[in-house]
PAZALO-653469 format. One record per residue: x, y, z of N, C-alpha, C in turn. Coordinates in steps of 0.1 Angstrom, whole numbers, padded with zeros to 4 digits, always signed. Example, Ala and Ser with C-alpha at 12.3 -4.5 7.8 and 13.67 -1.06 7.14 Angstrom:
<recs>
+0132-0057+0078+0123-0045+0078+0132-0033+0078 +0128-0022+0071+0137-0011+0071+0129+0000+0079 
</recs>
This chain:
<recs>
+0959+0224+0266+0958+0237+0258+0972+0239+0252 +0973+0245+0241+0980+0242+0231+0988+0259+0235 +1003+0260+0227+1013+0274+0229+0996+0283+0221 +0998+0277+0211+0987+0286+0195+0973+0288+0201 +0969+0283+0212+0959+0287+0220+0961+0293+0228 +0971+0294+0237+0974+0310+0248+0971+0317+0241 +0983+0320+0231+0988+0335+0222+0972+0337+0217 +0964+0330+0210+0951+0334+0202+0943+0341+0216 +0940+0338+0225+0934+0345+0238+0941+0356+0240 +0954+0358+0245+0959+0371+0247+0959+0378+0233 +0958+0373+0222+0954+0385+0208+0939+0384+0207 +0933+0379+0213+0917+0380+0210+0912+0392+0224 +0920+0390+0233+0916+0398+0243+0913+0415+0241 +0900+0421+0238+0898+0431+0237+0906+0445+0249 +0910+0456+0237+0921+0466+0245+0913+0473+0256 +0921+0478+0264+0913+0485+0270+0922+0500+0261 +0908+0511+0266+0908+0524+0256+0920+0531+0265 +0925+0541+0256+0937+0549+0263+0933+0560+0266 +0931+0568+0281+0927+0579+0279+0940+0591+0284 +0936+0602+0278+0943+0613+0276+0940+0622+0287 +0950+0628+0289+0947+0637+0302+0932+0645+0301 +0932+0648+0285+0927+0660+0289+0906+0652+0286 +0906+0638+0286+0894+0627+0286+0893+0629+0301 +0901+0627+0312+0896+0628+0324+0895+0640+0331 +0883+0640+0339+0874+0647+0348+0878+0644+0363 +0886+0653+0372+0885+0656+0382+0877+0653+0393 +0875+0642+0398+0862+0640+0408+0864+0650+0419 +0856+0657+0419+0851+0666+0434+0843+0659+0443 +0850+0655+0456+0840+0653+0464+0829+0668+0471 +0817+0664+0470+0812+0677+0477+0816+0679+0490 +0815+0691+0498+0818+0695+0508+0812+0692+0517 +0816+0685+0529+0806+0686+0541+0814+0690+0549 +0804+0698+0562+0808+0706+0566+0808+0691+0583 +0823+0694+0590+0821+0682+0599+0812+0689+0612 +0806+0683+0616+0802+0686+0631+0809+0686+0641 +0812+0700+0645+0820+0703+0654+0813+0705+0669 +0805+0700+0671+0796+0700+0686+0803+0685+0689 +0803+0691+0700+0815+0678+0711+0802+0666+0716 +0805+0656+0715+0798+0644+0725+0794+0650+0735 +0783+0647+0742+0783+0648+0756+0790+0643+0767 +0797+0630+0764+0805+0629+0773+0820+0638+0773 +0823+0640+0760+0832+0649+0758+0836+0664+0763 +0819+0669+0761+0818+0683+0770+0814+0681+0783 +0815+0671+0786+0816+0668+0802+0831+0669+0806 +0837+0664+0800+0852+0661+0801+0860+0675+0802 +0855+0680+0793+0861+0698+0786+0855+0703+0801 +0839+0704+0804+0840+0712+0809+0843+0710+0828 +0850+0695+0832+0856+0697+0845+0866+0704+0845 +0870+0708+0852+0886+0713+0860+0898+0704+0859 +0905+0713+0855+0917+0700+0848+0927+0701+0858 +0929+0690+0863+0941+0685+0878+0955+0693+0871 +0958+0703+0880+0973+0714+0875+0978+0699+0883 +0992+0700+0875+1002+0694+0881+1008+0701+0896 +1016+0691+0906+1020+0702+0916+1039+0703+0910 +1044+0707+0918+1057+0709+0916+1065+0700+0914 +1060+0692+0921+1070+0674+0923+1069+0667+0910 +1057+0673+0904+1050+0661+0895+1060+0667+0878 +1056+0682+0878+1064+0692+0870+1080+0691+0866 +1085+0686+0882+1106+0685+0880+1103+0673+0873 +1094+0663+0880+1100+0650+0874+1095+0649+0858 +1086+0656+0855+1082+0657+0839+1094+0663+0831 +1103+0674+0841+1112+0679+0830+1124+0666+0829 +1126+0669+0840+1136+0655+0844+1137+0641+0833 +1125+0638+0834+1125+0627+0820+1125+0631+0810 +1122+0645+0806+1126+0648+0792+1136+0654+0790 +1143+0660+0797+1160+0659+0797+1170+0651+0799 +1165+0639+0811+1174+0629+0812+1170+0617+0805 +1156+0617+0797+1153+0602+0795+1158+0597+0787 +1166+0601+0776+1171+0594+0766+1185+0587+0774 +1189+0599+0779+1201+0591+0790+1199+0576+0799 +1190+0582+0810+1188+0573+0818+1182+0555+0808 +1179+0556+0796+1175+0542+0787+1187+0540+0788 +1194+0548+0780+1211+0541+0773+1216+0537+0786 +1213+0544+0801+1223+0538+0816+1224+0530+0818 +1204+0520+0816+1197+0510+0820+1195+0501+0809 +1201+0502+0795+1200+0493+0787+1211+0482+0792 +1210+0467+0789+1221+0460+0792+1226+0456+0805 +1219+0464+0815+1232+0464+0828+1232+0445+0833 +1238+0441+0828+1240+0423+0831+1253+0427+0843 +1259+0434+0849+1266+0434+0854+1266+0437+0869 +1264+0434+0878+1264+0435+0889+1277+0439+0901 +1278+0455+0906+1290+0457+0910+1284+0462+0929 +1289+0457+0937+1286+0461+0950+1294+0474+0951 +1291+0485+0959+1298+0493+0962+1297+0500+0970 +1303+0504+0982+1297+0518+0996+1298+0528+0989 +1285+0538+0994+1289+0550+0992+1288+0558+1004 +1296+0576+1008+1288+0578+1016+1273+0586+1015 +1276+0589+1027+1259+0601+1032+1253+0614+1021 +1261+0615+1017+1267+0624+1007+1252+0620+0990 +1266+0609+0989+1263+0600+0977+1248+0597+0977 +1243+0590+0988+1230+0577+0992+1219+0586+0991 +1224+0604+0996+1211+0610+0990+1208+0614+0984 +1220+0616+0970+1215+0621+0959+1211+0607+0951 +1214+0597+0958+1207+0584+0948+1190+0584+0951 +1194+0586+0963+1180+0588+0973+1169+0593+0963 +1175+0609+0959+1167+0623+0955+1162+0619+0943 +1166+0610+0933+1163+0605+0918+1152+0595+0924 +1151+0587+0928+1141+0579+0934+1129+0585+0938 +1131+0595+0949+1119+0602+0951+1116+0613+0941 +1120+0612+0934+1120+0621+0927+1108+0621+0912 +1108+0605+0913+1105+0591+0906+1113+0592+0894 +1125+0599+0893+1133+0601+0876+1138+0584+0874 +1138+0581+0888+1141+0561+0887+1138+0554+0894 +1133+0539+0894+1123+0535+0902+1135+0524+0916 +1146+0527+0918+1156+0521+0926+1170+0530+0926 +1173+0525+0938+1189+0532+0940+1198+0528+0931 +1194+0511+0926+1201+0503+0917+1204+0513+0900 +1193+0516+0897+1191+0527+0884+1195+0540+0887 +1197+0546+0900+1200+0558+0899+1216+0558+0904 +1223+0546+0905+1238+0544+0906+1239+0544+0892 +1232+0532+0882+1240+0536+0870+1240+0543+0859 +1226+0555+0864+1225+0561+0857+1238+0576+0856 +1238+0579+0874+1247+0587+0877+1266+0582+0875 +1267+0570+0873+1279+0565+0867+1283+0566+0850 +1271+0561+0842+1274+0560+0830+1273+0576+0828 +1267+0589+0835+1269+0601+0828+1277+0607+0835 +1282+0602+0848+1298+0604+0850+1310+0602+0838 +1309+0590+0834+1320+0586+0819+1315+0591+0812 +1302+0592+0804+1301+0603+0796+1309+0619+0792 +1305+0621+0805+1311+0639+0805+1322+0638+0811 +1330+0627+0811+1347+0624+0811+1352+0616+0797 +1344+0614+0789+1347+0607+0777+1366+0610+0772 +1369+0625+0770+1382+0625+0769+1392+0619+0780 +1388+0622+0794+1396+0617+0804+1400+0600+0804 +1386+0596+0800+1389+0579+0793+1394+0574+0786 +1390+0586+0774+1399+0582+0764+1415+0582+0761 +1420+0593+0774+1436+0593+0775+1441+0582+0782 +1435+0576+0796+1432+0562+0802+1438+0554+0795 +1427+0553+0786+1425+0537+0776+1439+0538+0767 +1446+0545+0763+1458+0554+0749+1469+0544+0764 +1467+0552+0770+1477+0545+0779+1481+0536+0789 +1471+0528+0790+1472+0515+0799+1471+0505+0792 +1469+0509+0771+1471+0498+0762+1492+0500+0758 +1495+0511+0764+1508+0513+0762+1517+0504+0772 +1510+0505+0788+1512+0497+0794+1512+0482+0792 +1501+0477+0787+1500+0467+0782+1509+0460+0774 +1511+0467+0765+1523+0464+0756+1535+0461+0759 +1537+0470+0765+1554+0472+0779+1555+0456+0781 +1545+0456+0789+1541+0444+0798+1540+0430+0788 +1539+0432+0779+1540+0415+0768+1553+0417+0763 +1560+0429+0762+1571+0431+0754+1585+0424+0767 +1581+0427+0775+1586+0426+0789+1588+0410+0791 +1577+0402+0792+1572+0388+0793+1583+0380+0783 +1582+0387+0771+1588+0376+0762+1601+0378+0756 +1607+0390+0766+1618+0391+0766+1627+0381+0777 +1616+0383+0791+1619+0371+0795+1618+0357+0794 +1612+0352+0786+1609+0343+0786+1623+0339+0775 +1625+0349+0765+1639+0344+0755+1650+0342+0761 +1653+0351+0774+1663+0348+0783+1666+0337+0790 +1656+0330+0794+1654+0317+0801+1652+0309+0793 +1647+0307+0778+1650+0294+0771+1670+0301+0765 +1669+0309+0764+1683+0313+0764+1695+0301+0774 +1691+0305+0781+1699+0299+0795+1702+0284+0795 +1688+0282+0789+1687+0264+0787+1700+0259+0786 
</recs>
């Protein structure tokens, strides 16, 4: 097929018509009204007795909605493995999150209760970190002063 044969097809190709706003009509779908009568299995469902939560079940529902976004970020990542004693004290408030079900191990509710310990010290770390890199510095400034002294000596 030839260039002069495209072009003669796309100029032979009949237009399509242009229409103007005021050429188109609005399709209305007619109205149906939905059926609002429940399944039978459904008004079976409606009409049992719906299981109240008890108390236990209530903390720990608020509990994950106040701590859950926390307790992900605590539990995201942990590749780190740290032993540590606590006391009597400690073991039952790790305890109390467990039974509590807000975590399913003492393991999760140490780092949960750690990472929102540094959390709500974020400034107190952050003065930490300002100065133990000051230290640090001391500390290389220190090294290679000695070290000039002793090739010094040479």
């Amino acid at each position: 097929m030839s260039k002069d044969t495209i072009e003669e097809k796309v100029v032979q190709e009949p237009e399509e018509p242009q229409v103007t706003e005021t050429e188109v009509e609005p399709e209305v779908e007619p109205k149906v009204e939905a059926d609002t009568t429940p399944e039978p299995a459904e008004q079976a469902k409606s009409d049992a007795p719906k299981k109240k939560k008890t108390a236990s079940e209530s903390l720990r529902d608020a509990w994950k909605q106040v701590f859950g976004h926390a307790l992900n970020v605590a539990l995201k990542g942990r590749g780190n493995v740290v032993m540590v004693r606590v006391n009597d004290e400690a073991l039952d408030h790790l305890d109390m999150l467990v039974d509590a079900d807000i975590t399913k191990s003492r393991s999760e509710s140490a780092a949960f209760l750690i990472n929102e310990g540094i959390r709500m010290n974020q400034e107190l770390y952050d003065r930490i970190s300002t100065i133990t890199q000051q230290i640090s510095d001391l500390r290389a400034q220190l090294r290679e002063q000695v070290q000039r002294e002793i090739e010094e000596t040479k």
